[in-house]
N, C-alpha and C positions, 0 to 999 in steps of 0.2 A: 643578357637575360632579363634584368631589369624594361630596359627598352621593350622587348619582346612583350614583356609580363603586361606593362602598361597597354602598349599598341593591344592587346588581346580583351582588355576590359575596358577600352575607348570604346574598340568594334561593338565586343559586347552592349556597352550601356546604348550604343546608334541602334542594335538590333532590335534590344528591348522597348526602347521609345520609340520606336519605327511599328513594333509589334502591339504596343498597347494604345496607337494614336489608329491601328487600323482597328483595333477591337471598340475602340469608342466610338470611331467611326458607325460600324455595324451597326452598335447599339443607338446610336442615334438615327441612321436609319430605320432600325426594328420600328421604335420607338414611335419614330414619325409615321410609317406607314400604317400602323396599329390605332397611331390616331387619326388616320385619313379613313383607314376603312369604317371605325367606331362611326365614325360622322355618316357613311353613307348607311348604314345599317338599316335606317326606318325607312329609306326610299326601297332597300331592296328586302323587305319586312313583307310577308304576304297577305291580302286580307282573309279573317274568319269570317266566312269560308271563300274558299277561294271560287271566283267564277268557275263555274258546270262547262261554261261554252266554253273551246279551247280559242285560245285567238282574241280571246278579249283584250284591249289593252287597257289596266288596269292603272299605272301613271306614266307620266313622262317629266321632261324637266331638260332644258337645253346642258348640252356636253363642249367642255372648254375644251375644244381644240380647233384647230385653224385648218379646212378645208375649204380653197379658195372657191370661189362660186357657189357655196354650201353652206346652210345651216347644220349642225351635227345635234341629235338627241340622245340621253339615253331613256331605257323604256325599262318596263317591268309590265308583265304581259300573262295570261294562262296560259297554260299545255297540258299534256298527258301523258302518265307515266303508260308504260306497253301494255297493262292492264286495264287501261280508263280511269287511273286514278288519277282528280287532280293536282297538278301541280304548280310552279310558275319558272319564267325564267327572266334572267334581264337580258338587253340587247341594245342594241343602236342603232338609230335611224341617221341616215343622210340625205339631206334635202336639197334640191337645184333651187337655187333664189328665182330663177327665171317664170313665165308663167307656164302651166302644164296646156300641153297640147291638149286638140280635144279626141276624144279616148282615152284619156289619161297617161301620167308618164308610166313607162315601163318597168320593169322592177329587177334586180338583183339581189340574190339572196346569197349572202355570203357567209360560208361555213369556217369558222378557225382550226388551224390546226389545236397540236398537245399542246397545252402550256401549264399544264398543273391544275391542282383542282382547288388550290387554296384561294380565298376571298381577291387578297392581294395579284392574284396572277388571273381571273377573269379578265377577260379585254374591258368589257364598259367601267369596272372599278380598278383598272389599276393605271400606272402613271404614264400608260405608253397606250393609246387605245385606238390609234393609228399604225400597232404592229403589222408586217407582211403588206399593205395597202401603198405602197409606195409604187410607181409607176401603171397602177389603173385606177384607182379610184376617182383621183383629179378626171383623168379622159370619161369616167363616168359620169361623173358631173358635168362636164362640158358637152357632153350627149345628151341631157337632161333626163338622163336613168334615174332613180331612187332606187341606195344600195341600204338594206336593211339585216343586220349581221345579229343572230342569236349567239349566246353567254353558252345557250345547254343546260338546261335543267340541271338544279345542283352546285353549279356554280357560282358563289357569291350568293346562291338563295339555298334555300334547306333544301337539304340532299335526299337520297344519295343522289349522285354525279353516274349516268349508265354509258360510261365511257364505251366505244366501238360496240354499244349497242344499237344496232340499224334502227327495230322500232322506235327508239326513244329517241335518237337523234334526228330522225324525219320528221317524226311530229315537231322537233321544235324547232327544225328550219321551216315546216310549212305552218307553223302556227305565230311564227315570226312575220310572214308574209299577212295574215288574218290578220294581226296587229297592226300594222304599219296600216291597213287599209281604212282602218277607223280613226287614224289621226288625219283631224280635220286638212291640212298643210301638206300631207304625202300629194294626195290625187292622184291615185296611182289605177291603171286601168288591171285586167286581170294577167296579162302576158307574161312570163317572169321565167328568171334560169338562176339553176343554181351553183354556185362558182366555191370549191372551196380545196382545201391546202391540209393532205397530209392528213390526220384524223379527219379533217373537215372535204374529206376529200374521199373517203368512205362514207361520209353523210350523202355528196354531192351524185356520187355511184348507184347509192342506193335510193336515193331520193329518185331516181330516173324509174323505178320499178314502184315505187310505195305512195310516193306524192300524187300521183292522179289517183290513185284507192282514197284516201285521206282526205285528200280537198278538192273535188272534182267539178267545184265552182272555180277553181283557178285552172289557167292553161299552163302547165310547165312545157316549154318547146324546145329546152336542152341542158343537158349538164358538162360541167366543166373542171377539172380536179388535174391541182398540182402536186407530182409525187404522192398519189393516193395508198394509205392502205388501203392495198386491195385485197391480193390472198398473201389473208393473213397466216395460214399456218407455214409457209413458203416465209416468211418475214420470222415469225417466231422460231421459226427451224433453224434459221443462219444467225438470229442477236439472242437467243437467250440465254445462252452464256457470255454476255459481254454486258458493255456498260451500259448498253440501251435498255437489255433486260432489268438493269437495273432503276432505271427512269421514265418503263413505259410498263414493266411488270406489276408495280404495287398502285396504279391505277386500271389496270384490268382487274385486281385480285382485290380489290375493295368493289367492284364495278360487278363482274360477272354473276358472281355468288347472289345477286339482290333478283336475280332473273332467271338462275341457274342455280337451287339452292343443294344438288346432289353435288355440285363439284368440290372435290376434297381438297385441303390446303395441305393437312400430314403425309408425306411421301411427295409430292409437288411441289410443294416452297419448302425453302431451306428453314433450317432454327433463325439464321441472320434476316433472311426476309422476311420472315412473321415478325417479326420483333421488329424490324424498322419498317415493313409494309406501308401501314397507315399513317405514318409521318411522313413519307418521302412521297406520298400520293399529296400530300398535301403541299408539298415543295412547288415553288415554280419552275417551271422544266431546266432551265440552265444548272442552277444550284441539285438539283436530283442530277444533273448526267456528273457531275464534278463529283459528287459522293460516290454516283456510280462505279466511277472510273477508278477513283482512289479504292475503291472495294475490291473491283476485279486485280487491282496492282496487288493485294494481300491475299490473293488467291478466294474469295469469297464470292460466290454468284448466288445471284435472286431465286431461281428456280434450283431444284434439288436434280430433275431430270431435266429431260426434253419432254417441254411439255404438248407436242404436236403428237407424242404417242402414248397419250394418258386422254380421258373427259372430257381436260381443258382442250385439244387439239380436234375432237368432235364438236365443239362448242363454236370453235374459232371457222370452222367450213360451215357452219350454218352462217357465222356471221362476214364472211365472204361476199361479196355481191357475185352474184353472177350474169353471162350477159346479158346486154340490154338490147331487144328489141332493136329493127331497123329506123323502126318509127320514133324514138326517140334518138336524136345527135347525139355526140357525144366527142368531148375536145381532152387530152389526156398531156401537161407534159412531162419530163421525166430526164433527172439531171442522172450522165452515167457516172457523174465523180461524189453523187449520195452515199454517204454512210451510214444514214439512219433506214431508211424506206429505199433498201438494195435496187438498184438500176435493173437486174434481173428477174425476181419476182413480177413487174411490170412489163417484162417484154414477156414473160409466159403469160401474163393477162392479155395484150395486146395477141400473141395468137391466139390462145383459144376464143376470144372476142372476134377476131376477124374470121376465124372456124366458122363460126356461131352465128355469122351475117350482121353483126353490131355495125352500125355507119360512126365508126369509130374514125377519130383523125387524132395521130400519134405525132409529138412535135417533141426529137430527142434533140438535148444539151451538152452541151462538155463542161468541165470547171466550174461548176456550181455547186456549191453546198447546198445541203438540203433544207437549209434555213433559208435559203435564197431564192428557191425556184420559183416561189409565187413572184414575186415581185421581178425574177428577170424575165418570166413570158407573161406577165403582166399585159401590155402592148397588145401581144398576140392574141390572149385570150378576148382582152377587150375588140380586139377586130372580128373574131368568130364569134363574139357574144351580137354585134352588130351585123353581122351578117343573117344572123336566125331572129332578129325583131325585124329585118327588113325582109326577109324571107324567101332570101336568096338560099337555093338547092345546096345541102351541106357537102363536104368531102370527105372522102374515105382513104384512106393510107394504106390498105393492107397490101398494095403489091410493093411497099417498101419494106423490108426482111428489120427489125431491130437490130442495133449495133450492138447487142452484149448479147450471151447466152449463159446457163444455167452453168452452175459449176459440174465439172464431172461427176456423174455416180448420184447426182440429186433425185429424188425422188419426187416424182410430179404426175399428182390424178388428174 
């Protein structure tokens, strides 16, 4: 028993110095990354007042990171909230070292996905700002594109953040474009597509309808979107009682309200989700789906109902795209083995889009998470991005049938 008693408080005291070398750990991350942001603060500090014209680029300042054949910026730039209010956002510029043809180089406009709305989890300020770019951005460079990726009003700049809100996230992918065009060093001509992953992937959908109203001095000649929200109330119908609801719910529900001010939170969100709401909006995505998870494990969800048959699910089919015109291309891929942005919701896009005469081209996956999918048709997309600056006739998919279908008994307008 002795033996026993000991071996039990060895384990013990390994457990507890095991558990307080990780707690100091945290905290010395917290620590450090609280002092990295402090430090960017006056670059991404907006001026009184802030430029009238959207599109201004108002600093810049080269960005440490290693993109072979590239110089990398970050920028702080105007936009506009969906009212015409000004605002600013940050973002990043990628440069070809090479010199710029004449016509200037071509342009890519890169939308991000979710990643949280906190300073730290912004792509230009945080420690990773080469996320989802891994197998096309190099190919873009070596094409001499210039890819020019917005932050999203709100993020890392004074808020609010209008998360899947179409107006506001087009302005600041096409006012991201307006920026990059005024740094002396882009040279960039007017041509441009926009590419983007997941939330950035409902900007890219939508931007194919809204961006030539917007900025009609630029040519957009294609959009392109990995694993896009699309229709969203199809997406919110199957995760809002799961752990997604819990990591993609309290940035819609800090988000909608600033645009939609009749949508009610009492009978829609739970007591638990009002009360961590506006913290877990502010998490960076991975740490929110880990709370999430452990929440739904003790029986707790984000939303009170289904919120597809309340306000918020009339709110969420306005902010649907719907389809796009022949005359705009359009490149979609879509992993069946996603658990975030369901494989199915996508193939009911995919028909009604091809219903609808969309010269849509669908390029389905297997085995890919949905963290994954930008970066593994990467390749692909860079090839159909190439193909519409050369201006070669696009492709259309729809006599290929999708490999998933809706779950039984779904209900789908």
């Amino acid at each position: 028993m002795r033996v026993v008693k000991w071996t039990l408080l060895v384990v013990g005291a390994v457990v507890f110095a095991l558990l307080m070398a990780m707690v100091a750990a945290y905290v010395a991350t917290t620590r450090e990354t609280a002092a990295t942001q402090s430090g960017l603060d006056a670059f991404y500090t907006p001026p009184d007042p802030i430029p009238a014209k959207p599109g201004t680029l108002i600093r810049s300042e080269p960005l440490a990171v290693d993109v072979p054949g590239a110089t990398a910026y970050r920028m702080l730039y105007s936009t506009q909230r969906p009212d015409g209010t000004p605002a600013v956002s940050g973002g990043m510029m990628f440069i070809p070292d090479g010199p710029a043809p004449a016509g200037g180089r071509k342009v890519v406009a890169w939308a991000h996905g979710t990643v949280g709305q906190g300073d730290a989890c912004t792509p230009s300020r945080s420690t990773n700002p080469l996320q989802d770019t891994t197998n096309w951005l190099d190919q873009m460079m070596q094409f001499g594109w210039v890819v020019v990726s917005t932050d999203y009003a709100g993020m890392g700049t004074p808020g609010p953040n209008l998360y899947l809100v179409a107006q506001a996230e087009v302005r600041d992918v096409v006012n991201s474009v307006r920026a990059l065009r005024e740094f002396p060093d882009a040279q960039v001509g007017t041509e441009y597509v926009v590419w983007g992953h997941s939330q950035g992937g409902h900007s890219s959908l939508w931007a194919g309808h809204l961006a030539p109203k917007l900025a009609p001095e630029l040519n957009l000649i294609g959009v392109a979107a990995a694993a896009p929200a699309g229709e969203l109330n199809l997406i919110m119908g199957a995760q809002w009682n799961t752990a997604v609801g819990w990591a993609i719910g309290p940035e819609i529900v800090e988000s909608w309200p600033v645009v939609y001010p009749d949508l009610p939170l009492e009978g829609n969100i739970s007591p638990k989700g009002q009360a961590n709401g506006p913290r877990l909006a502010n998490e960076c995505i991975i740490a929110a789906a880990i709370e999430g998870m452990a929440r739904i494990d003790l029986g707790q969800e984000f939303f009170a109902v289904n919120p597809t048959n309340t306000e918020w699910g009339v709110r969420a089919g306005e902010q649907t795209p719907p389809p796009l015109p022949a005359s705009m291309p359009v490149f979609i891929g879509q992993s069946t083995a996603d658990t975030i942005v369901l494989p199915w919701p996508n193939a009911v896009l995919q028909e009604k889009w091809c219903k609808a005469g969309s010269m849509i081209e669908m390029l389905w996956i297997g085995d890919v998470s949905h963290q994954d999918t930008a970066t593994t048709i990467g390749p692909a997309v860079v090839d159909w991005i190439a193909d519409r600056f050369a201006g070669r006739p696009p492709t259309r998919t729809c006599d290929v049938a999708p490999p998933v279908s809706p779950p039984a008994g779904t209900p789908i307008s």
